[in-house]
N, CA, C and O atoms as a GROMACS GRO file, in nm:
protein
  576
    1UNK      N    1   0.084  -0.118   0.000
    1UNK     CA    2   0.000   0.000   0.000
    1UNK      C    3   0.089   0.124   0.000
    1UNK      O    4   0.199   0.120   0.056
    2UNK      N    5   0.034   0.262  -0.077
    2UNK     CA    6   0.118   0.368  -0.095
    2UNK      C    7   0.084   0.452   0.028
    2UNK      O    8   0.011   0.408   0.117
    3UNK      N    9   0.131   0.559   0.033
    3UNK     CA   10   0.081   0.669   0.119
    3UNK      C   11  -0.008   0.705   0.066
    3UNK      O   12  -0.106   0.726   0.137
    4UNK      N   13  -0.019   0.725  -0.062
    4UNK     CA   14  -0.172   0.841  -0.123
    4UNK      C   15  -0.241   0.742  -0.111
    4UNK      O   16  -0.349   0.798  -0.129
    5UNK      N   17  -0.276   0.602  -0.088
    5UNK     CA   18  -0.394   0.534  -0.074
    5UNK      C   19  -0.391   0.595   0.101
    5UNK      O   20  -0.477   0.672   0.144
    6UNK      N   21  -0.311   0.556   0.157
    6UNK     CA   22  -0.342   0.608   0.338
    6UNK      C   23  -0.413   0.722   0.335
    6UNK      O   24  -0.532   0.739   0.362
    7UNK      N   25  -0.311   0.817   0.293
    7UNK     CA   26  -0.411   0.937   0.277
    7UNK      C   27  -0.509   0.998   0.238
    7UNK      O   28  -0.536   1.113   0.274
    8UNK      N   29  -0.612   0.891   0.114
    8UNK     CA   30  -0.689   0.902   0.023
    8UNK      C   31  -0.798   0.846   0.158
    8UNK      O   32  -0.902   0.908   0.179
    9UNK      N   33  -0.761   0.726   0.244
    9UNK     CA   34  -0.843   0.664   0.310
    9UNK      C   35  -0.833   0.747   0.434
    9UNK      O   36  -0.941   0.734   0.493
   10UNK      N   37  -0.766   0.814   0.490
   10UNK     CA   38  -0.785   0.926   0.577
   10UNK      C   39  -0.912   1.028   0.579
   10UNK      O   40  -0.955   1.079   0.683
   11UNK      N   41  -0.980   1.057   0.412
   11UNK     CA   42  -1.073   1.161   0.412
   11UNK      C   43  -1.058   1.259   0.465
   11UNK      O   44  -1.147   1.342   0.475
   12UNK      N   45  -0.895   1.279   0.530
   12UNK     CA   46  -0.874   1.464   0.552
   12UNK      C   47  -0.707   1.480   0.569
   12UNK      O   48  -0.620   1.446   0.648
   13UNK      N   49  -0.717   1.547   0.457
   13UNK     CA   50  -0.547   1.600   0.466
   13UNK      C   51  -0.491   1.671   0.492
   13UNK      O   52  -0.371   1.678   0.466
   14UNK      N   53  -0.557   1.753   0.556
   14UNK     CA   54  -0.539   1.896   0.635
   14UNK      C   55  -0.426   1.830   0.710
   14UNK      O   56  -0.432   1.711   0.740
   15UNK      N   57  -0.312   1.918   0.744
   15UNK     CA   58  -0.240   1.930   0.835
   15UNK      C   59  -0.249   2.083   0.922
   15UNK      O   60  -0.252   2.201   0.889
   16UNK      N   61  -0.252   2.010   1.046
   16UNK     CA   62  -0.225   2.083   1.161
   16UNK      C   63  -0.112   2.196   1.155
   16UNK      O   64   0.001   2.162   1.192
   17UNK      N   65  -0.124   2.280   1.127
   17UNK     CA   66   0.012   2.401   1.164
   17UNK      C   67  -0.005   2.474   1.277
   17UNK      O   68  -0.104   2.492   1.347
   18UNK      N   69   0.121   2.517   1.286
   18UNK     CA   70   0.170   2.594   1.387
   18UNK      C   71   0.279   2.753   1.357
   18UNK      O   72   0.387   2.750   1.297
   19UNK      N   73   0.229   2.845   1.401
   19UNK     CA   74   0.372   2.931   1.353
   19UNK      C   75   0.468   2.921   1.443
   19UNK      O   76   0.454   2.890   1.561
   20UNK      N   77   0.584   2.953   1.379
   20UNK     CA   78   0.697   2.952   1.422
   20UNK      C   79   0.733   3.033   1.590
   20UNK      O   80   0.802   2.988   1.682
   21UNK      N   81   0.676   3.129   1.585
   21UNK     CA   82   0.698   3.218   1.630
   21UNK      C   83   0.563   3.256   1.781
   21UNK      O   84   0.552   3.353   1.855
   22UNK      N   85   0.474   3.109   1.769
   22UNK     CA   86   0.416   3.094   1.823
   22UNK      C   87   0.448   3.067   2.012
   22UNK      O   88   0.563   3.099   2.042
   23UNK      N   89   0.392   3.034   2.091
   23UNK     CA   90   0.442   3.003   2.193
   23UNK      C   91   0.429   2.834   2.252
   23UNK      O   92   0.336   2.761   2.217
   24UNK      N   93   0.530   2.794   2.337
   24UNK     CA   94   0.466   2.614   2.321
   24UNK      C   95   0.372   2.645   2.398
   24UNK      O   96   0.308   2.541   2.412
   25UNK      N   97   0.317   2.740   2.466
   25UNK     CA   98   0.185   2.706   2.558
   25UNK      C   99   0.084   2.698   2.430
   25UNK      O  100   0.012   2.603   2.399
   26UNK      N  101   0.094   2.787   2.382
   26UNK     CA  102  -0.026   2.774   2.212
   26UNK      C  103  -0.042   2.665   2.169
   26UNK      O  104  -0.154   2.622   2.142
   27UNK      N  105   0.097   2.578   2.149
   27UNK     CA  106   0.127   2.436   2.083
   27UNK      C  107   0.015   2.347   2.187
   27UNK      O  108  -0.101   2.315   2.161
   28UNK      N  109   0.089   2.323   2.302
   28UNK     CA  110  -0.008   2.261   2.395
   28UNK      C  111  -0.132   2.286   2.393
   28UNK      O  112  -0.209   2.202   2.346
   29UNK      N  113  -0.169   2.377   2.430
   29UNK     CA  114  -0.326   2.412   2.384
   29UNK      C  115  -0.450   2.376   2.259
   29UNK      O  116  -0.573   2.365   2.258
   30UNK      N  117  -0.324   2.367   2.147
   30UNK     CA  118  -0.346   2.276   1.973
   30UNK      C  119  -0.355   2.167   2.013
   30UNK      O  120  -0.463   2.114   1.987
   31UNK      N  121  -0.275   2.100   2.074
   31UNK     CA  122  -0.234   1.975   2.064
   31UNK      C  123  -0.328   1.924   2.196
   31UNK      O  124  -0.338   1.801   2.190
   32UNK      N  125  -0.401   1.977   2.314
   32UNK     CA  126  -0.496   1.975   2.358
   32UNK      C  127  -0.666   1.917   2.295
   32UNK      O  128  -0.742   1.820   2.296
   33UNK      N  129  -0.651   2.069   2.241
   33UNK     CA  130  -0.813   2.115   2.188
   33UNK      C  131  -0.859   2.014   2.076
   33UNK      O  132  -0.971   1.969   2.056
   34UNK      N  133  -0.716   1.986   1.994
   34UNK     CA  134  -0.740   1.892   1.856
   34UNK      C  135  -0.741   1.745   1.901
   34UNK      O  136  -0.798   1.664   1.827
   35UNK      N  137  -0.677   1.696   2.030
   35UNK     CA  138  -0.646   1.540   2.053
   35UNK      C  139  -0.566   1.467   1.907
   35UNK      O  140  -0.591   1.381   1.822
   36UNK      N  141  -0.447   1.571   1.944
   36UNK     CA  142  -0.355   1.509   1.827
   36UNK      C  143  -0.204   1.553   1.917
   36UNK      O  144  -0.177   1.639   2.001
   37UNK      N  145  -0.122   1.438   1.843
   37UNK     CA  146   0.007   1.436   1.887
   37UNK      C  147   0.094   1.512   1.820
   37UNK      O  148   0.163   1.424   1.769
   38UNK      N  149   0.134   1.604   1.788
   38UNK     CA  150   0.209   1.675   1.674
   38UNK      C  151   0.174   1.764   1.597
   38UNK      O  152   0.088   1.738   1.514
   39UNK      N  153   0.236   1.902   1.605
   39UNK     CA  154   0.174   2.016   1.482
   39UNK      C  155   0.333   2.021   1.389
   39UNK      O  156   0.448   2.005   1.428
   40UNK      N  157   0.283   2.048   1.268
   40UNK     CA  158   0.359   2.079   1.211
   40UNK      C  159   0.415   2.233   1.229
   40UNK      O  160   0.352   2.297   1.312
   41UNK      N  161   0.500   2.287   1.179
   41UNK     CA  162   0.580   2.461   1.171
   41UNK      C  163   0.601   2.452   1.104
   41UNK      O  164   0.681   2.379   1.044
   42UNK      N  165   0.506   2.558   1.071
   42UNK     CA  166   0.477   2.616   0.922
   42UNK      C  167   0.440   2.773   0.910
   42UNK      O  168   0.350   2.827   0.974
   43UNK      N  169   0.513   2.826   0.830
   43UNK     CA  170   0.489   2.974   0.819
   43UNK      C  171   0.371   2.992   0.744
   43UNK      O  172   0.286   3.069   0.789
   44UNK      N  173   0.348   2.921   0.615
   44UNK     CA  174   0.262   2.944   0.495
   44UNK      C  175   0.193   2.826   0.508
   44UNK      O  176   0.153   2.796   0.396
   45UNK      N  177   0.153   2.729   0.602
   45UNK     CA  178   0.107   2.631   0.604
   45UNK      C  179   0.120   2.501   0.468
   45UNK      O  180   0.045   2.405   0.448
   46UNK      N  181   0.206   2.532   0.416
   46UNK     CA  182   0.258   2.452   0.322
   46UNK      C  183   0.440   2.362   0.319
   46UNK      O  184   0.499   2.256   0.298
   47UNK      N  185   0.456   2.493   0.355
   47UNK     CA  186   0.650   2.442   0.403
   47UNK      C  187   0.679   2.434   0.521
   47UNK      O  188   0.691   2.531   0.595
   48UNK      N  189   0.693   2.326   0.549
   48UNK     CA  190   0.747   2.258   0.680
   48UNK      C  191   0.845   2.280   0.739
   48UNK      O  192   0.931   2.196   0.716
   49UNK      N  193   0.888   2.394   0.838
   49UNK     CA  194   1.017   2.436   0.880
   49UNK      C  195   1.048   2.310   0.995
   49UNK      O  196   1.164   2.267   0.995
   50UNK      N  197   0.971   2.263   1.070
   50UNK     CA  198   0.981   2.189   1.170
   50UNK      C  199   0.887   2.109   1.240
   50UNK      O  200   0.789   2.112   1.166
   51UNK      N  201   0.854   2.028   1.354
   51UNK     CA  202   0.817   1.990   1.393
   51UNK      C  203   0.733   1.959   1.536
   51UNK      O  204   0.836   1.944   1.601
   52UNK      N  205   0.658   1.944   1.606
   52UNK     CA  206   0.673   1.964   1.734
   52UNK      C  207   0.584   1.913   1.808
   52UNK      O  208   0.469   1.957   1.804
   53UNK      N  209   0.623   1.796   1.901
   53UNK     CA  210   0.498   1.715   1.933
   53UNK      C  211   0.495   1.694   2.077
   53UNK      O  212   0.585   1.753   2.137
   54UNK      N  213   0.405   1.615   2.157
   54UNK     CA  214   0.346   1.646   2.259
   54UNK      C  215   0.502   1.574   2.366
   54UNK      O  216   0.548   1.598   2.477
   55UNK      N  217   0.532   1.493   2.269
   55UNK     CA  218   0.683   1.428   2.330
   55UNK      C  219   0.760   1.498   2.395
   55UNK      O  220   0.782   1.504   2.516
   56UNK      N  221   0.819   1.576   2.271
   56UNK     CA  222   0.909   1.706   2.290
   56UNK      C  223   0.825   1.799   2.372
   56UNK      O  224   0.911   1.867   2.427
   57UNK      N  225   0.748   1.827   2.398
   57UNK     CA  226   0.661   1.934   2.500
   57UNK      C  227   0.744   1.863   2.637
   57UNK      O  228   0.851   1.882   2.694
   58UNK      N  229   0.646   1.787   2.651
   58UNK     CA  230   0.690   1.665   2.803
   58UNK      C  231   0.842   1.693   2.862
   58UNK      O  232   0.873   1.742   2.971
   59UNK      N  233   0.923   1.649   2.759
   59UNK     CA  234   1.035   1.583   2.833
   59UNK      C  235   1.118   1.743   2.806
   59UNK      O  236   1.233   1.744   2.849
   60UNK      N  237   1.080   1.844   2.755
   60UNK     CA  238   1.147   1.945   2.803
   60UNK      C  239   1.074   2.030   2.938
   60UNK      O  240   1.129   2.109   3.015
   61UNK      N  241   0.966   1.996   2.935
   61UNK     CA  242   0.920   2.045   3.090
   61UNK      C  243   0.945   1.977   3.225
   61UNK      O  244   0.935   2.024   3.338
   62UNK      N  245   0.994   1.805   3.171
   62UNK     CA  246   1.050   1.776   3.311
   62UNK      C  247   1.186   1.792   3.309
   62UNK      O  248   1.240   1.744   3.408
   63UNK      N  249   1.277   1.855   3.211
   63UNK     CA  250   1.413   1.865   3.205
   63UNK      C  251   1.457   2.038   3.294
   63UNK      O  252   1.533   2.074   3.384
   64UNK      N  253   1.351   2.107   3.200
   64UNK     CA  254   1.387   2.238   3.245
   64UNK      C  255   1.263   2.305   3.327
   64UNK      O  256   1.275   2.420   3.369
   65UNK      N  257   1.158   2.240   3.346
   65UNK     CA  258   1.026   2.269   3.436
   65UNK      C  259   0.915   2.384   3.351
   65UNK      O  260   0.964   2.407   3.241
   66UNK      N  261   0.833   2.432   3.362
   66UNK     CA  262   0.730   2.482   3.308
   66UNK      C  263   0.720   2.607   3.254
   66UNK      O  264   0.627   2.659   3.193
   67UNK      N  265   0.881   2.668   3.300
   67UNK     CA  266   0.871   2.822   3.229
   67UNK      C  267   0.893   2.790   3.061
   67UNK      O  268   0.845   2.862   2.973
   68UNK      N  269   0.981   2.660   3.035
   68UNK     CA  270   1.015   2.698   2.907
   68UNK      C  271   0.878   2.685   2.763
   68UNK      O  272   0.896   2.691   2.641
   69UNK      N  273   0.724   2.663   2.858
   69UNK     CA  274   0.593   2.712   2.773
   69UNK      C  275   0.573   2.823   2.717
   69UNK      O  276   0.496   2.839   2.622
   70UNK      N  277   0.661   2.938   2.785
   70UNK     CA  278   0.691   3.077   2.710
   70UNK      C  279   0.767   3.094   2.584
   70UNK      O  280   0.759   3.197   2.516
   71UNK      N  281   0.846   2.987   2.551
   71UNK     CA  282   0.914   3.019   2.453
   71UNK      C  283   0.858   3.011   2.313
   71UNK      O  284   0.738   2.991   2.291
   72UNK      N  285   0.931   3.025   2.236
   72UNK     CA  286   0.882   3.018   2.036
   72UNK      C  287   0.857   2.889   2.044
   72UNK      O  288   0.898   2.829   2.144
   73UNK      N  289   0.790   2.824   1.949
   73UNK     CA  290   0.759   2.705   1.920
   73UNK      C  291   0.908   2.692   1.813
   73UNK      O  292   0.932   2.583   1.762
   74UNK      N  293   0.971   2.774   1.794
   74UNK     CA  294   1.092   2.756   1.671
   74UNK      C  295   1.202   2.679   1.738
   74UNK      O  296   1.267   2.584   1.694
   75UNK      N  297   1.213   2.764   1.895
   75UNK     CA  298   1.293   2.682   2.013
   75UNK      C  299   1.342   2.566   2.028
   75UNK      O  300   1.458   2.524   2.041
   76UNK      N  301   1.204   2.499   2.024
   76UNK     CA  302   1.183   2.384   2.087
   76UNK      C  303   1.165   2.258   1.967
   76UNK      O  304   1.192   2.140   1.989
   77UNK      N  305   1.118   2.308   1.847
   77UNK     CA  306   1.108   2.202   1.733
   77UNK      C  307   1.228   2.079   1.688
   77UNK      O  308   1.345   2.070   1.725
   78UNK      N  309   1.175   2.021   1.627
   78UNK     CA  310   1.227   1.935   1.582
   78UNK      C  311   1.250   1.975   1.399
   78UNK      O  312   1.178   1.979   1.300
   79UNK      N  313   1.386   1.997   1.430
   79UNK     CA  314   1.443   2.062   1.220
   79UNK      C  315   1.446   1.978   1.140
   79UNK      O  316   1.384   1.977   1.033
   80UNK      N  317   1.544   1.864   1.198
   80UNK     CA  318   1.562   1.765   1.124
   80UNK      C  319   1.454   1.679   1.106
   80UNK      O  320   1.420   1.592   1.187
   81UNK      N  321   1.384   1.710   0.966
   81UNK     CA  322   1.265   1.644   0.927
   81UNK      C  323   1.276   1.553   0.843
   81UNK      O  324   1.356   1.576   0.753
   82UNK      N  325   1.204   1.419   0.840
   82UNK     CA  326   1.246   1.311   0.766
   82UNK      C  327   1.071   1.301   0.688
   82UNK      O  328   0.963   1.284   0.743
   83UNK      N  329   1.094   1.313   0.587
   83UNK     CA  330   0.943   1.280   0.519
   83UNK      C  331   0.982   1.203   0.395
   83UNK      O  332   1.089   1.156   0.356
   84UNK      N  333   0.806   1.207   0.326
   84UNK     CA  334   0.807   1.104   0.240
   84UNK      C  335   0.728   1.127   0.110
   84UNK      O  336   0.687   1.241   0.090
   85UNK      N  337   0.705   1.038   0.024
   85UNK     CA  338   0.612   1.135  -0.062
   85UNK      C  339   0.505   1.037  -0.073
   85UNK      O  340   0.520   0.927  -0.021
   86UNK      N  341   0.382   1.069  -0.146
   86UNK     CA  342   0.247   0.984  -0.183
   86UNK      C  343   0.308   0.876  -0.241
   86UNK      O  344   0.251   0.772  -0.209
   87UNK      N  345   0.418   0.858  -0.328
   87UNK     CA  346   0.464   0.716  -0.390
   87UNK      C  347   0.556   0.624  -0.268
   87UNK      O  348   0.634   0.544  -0.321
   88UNK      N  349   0.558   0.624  -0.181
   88UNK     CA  350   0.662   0.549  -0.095
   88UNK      C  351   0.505   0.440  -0.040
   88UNK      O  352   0.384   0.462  -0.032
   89UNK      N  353   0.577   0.345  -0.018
   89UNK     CA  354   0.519   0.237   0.018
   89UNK      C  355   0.505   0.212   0.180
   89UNK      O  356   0.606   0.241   0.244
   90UNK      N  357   0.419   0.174   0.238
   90UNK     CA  358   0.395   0.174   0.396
   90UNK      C  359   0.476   0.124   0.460
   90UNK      O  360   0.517   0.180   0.561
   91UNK      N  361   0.522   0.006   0.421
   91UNK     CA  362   0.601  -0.089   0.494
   91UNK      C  363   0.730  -0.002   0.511
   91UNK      O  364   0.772  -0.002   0.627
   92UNK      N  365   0.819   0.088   0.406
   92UNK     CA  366   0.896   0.143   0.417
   92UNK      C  367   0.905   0.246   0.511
   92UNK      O  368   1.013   0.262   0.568
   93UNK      N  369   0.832   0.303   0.530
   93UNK     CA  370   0.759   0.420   0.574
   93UNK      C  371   0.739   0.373   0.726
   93UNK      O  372   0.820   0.428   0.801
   94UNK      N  373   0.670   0.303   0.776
   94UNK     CA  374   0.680   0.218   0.889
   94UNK      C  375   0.795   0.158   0.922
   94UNK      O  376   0.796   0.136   1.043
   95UNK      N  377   0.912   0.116   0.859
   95UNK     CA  378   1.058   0.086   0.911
   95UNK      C  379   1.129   0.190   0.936
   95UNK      O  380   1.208   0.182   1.031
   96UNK      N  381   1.122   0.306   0.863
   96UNK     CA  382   1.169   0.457   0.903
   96UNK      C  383   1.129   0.492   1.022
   96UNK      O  384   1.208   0.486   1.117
   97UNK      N  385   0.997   0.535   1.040
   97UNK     CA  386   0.929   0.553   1.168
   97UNK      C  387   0.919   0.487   1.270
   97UNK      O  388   0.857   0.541   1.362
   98UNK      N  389   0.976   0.350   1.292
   98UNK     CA  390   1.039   0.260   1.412
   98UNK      C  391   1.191   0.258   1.416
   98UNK      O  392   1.230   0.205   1.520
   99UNK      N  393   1.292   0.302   1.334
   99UNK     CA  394   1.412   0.306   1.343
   99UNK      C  395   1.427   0.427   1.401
   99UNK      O  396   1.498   0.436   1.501
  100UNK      N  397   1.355   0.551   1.342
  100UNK     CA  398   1.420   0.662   1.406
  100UNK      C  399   1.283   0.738   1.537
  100UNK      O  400   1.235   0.850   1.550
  101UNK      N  401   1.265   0.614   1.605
  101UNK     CA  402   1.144   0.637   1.708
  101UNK      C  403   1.067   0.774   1.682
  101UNK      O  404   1.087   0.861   1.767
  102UNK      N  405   0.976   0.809   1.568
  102UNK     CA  406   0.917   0.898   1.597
  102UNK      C  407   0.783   0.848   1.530
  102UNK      O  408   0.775   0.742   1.467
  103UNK      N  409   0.651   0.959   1.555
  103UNK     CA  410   0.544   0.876   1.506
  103UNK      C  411   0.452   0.960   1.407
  103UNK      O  412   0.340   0.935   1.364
  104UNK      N  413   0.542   1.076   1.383
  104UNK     CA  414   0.457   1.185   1.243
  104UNK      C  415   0.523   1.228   1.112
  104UNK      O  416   0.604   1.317   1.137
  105UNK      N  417   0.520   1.202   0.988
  105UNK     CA  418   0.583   1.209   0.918
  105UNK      C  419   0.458   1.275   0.834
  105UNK      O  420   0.340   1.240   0.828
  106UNK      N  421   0.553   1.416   0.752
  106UNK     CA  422   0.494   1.509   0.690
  106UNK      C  423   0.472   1.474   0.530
  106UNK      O  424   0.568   1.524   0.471
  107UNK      N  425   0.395   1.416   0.448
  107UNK     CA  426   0.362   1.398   0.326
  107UNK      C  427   0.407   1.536   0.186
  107UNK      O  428   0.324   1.626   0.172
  108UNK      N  429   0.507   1.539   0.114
  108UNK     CA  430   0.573   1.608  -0.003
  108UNK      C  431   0.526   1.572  -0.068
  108UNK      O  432   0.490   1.454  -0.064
  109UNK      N  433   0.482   1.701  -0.224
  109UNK     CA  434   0.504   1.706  -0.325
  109UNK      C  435   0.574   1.772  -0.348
  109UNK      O  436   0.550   1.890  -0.323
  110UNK      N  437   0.707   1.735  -0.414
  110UNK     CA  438   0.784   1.848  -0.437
  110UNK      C  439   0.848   1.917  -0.328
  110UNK      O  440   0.919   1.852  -0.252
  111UNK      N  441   0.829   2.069  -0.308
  111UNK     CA  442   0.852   2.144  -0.203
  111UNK      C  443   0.712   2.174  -0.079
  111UNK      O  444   0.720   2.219   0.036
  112UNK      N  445   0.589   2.129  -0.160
  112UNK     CA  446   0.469   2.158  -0.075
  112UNK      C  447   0.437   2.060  -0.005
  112UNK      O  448   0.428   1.952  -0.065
  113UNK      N  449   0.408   2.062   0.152
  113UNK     CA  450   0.362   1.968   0.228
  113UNK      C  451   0.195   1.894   0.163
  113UNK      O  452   0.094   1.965   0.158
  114UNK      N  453   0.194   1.796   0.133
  114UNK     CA  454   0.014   1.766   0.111
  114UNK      C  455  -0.058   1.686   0.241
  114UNK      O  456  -0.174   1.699   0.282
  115UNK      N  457   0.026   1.619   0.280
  115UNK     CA  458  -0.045   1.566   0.383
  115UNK      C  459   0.031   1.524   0.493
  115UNK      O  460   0.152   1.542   0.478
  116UNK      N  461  -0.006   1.471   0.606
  116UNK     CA  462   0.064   1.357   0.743
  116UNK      C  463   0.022   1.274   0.753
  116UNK      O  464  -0.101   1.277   0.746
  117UNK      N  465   0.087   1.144   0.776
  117UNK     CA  466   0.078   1.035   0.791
  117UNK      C  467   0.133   1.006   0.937
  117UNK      O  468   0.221   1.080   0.980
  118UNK      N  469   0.087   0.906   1.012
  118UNK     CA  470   0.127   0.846   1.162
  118UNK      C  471   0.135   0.755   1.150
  118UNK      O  472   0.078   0.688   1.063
  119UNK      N  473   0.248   0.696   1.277
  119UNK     CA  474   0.225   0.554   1.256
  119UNK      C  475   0.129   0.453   1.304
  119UNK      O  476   0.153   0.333   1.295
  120UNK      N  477   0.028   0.497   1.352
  120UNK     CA  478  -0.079   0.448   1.368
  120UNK      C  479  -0.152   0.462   1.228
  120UNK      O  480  -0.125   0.350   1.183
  121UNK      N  481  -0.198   0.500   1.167
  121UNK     CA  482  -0.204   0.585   1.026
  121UNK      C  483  -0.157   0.405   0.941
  121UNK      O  484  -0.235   0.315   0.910
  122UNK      N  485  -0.006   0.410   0.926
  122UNK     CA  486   0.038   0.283   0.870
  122UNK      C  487   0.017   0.157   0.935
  122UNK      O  488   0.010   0.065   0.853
  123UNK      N  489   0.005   0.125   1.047
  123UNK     CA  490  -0.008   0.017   1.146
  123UNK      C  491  -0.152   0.005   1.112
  123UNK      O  492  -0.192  -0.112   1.117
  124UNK      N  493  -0.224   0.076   1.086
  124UNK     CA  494  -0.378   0.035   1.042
  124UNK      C  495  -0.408  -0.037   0.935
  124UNK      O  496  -0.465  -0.146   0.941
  125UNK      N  497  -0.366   0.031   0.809
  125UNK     CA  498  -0.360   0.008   0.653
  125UNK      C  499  -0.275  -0.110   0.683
  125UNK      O  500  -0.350  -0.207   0.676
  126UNK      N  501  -0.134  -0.156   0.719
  126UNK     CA  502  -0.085  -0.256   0.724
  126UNK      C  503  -0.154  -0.382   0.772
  126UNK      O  504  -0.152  -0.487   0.708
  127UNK      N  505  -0.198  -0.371   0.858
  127UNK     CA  506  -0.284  -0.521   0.942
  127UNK      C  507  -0.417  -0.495   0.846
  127UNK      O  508  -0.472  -0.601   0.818
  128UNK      N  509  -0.482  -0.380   0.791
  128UNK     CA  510  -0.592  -0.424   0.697
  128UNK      C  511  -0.536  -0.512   0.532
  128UNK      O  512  -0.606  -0.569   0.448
  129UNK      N  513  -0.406  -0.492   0.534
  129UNK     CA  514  -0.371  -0.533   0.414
  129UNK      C  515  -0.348  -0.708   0.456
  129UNK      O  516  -0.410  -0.802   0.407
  130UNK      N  517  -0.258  -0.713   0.545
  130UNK     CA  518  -0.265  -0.862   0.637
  130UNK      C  519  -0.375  -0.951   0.661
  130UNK      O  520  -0.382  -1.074   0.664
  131UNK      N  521  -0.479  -0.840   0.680
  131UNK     CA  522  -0.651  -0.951   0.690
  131UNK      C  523  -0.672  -1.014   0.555
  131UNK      O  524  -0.701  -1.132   0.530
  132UNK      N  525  -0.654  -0.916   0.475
  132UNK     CA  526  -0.682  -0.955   0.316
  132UNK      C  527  -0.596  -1.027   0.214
  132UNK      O  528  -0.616  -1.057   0.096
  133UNK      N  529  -0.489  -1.047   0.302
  133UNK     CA  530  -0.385  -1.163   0.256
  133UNK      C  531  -0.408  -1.296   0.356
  133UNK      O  532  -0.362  -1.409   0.344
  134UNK      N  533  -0.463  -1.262   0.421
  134UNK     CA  534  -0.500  -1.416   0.545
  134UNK      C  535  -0.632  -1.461   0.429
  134UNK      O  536  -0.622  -1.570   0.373
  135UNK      N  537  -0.726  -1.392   0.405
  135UNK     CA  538  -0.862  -1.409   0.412
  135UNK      C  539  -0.874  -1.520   0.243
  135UNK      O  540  -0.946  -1.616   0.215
  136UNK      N  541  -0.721  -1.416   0.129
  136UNK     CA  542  -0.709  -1.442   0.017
  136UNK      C  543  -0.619  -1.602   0.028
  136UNK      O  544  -0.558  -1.640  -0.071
  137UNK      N  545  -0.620  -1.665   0.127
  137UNK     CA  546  -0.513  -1.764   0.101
  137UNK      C  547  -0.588  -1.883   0.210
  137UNK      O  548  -0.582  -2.006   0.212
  138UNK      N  549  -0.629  -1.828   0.258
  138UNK     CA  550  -0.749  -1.945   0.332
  138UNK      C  551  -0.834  -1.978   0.238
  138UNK      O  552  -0.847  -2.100   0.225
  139UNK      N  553  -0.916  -1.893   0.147
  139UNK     CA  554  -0.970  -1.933   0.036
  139UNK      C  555  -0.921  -1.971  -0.022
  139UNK      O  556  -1.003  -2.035  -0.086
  140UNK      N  557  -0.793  -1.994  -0.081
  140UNK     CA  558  -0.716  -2.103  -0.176
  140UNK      C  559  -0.703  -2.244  -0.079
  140UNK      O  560  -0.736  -2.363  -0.076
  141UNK      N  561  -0.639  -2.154  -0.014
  141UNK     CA  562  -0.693  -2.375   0.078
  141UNK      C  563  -0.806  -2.409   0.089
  141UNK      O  564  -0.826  -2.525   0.055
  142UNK      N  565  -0.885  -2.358   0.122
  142UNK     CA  566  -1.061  -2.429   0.099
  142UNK      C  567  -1.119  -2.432   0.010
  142UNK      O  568  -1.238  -2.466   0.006
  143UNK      N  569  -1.023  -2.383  -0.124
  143UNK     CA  570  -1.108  -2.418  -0.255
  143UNK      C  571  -1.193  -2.298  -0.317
  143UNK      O  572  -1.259  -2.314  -0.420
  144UNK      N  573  -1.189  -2.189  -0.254
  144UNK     CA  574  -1.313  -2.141  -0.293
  144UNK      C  575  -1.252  -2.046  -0.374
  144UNK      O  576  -1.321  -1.967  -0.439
   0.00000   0.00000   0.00000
């Protein structure tokens, strides 16, 4: 399975943004109100400067304690962004996203973000693809 089928079966490709220049209490508050793990940073809501998820919130508030909610969301992001495009295949996409422990990866065309994918997102489509390879091969053993 591709990503643009994930994302086709998603029925919403909106990604979540964030500005840069925002504050992480704002982030938290997104990442609250929406019951989602991760906004993207984005100036133009298309180009992905960075990243920033409820992870990175956490473990810098028990590192440095609760003032650092004042800061930019630019601060605190995650730069080094690893994405993918609508032609990459899940399984791949899912070995990336367990090697380099993270669980949001931003969907490219080109230079424009189109969509996000999670790994829950792939872990879904994957075990639905698994039912339908169980289901297609039990029926060859029973004949039908």
């Amino acid at each position: 399975m591709t990503v643009a089928k994930i994302l086709k079966s998603k029925g919403n490709d909106q990604v979540v943004c964030i500005a840069p220049e925002k504050t992480v209490a704002d982030a938290a508050l997104m990442l609250s109100e929406r019951r989602i793990g991760s906004l993207v940073v984005s100036s133009d809501g298309k180009t992905p400067l960075g990243i920033l998820s409820e992870r990175d919130i956490v473990r810098e508030i028990g590192r440095r304690g609760a003032g650092c909610l004042q800061e930019r969301v630019e601060a605190m992001m995650t730069t080094r962004l690893v994405t993918c495009t609508r032609e990459d295949r899940a399984d791949g996409i899912l070995a990336t996203m367990t090697q380099g422990r993270f669980r949001h990866m931003p969907v490219m065309d080109g230079e424009a973000m189109v969509g996000l994918i999670t790994l829950g997102d792939v872990v879904k489509y994957r075990l639905e693809e698994l039912e339908m390879e169980k289901g297609a091969l039990e029926g060859m053993i029973m004949g039908f």
